[in-house]
N, C-alpha and C positions, 0 to 999 in steps of 0.2 A: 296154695301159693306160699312161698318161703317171706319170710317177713323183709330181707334183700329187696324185694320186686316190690311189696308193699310198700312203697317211699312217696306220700304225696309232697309233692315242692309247697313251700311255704318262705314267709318272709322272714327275714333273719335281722336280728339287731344288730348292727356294725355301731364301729367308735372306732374310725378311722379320723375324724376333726369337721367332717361334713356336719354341718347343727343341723339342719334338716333334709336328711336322706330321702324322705319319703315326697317332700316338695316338689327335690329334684327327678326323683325318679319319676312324679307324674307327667313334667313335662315334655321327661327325655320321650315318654312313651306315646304322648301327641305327636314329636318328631319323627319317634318311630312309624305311628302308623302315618303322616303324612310321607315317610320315606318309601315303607312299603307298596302306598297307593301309587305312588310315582314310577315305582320298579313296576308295578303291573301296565301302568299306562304306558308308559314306555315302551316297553315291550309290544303288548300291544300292537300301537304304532311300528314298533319293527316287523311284525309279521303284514301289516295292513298297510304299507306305503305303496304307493306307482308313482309313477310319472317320471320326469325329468330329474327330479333329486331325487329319484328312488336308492341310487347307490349309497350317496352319500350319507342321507339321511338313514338308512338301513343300518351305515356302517354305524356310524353316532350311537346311533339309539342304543344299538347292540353293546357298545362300550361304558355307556354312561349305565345300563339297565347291570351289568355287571357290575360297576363302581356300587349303586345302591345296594342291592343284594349285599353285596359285604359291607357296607355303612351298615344297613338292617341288622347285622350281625351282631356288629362291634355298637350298636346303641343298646338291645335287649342285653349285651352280656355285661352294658355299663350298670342297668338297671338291676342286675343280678346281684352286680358286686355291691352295689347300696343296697343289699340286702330287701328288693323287693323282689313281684313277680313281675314281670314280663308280657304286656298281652299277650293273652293265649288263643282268640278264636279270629276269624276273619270279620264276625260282625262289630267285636267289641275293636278293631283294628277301623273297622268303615266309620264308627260310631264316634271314634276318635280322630279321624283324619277330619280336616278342610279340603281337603283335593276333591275335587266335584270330577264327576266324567261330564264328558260333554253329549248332548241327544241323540248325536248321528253319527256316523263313521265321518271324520273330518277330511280336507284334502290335503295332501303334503305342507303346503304354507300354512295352513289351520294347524296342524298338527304341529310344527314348529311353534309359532307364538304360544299352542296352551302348552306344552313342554315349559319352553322359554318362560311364560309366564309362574309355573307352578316351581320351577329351580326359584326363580325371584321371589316367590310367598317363603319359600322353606329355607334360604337363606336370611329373610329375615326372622324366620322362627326361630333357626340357630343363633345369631345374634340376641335375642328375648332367652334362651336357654342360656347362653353365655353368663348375662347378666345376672338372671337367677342364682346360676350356680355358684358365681363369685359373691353373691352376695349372702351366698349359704357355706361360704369357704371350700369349697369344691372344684381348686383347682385343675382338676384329672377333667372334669367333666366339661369344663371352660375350656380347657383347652382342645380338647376333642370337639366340641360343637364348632369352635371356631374355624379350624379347618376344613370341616364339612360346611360351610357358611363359606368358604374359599374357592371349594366344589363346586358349588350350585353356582355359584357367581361366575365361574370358567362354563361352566354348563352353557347357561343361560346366552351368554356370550358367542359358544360356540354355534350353537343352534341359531342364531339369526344370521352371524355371520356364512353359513350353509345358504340364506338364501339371498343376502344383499346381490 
């Protein structure tokens, strides 16, 4: 094997003005994996909907389970550029998330509020990452949670209104 290919990832010391990178980077990586649990619950739910909001709620899910996936993205490569790693496996991602699945296959309206509900936990996690990160002078990273904290909140919103 060419020593090229031999490249194990590791953490890197930045001095960008962040005081504590590594603070930040753990928390982005809670959001991350609460972000990822959501992109699979989501989803999920878009392959498993019926009923009467089945279009609707199909469509949603479909759009919102895209939006994470690319937040998923742009939080690991936040985490990168502070010079950490990135969870790497799905247990250390499960181990790290608060998003709970629920027991059963839920119904369309179930399905709505635990969506609904878990946009609302993970907009308040990005407000808690905001603060941190301001308080670690990490502007980059505050401002990126915040408008993910903007997201969830349109999210969460849109999803009930689907069933009022």
């Amino acid at each position: 094997m060419s020593a090229v290919m031999d490249v194990t990832p590791k953490t890197d010391k930045i001095d960008t003005g962040v005081k504590d990178p590594k603070a930040v980077a753990k928390a982005l990586g809670e959001a991350l994996a609460d972000t990822y649990r959501l992109l699979f619950k989501s989803h999920a739910y878009h392959w498993n909907v019926e009923g009467p909001l089945f279009y609707s709620l199909h469509t949603l899910t479909e759009a919102q389970y895209q939006d994470l996936f690319a937040a998923a993205d742009e939080l690991a490569e936040r985490i990168r550029a502070l010079g950490q790693l990135a969870p790497a496996t799905f247990d250390e991602l499960t181990e790290m998330s608060t998003i709970k699945d629920l027991k059963s296959m839920p119904s369309a309206q179930e399905m709505i509020e635990d969506l609904a509900s878990d946009h609302e936990m993970l907009a308040k996690k990005m407000h808690a990452v905001a603060e941190l990160a301001e308080k670690h002078k990490d502007i980059v990273t505050a401002d990126m949670v915040t408008a993910r904290s903007g997201t969830h909140e349109k999210a969460a919103w849109m999803l009930r209104a689907t069933a009022s």
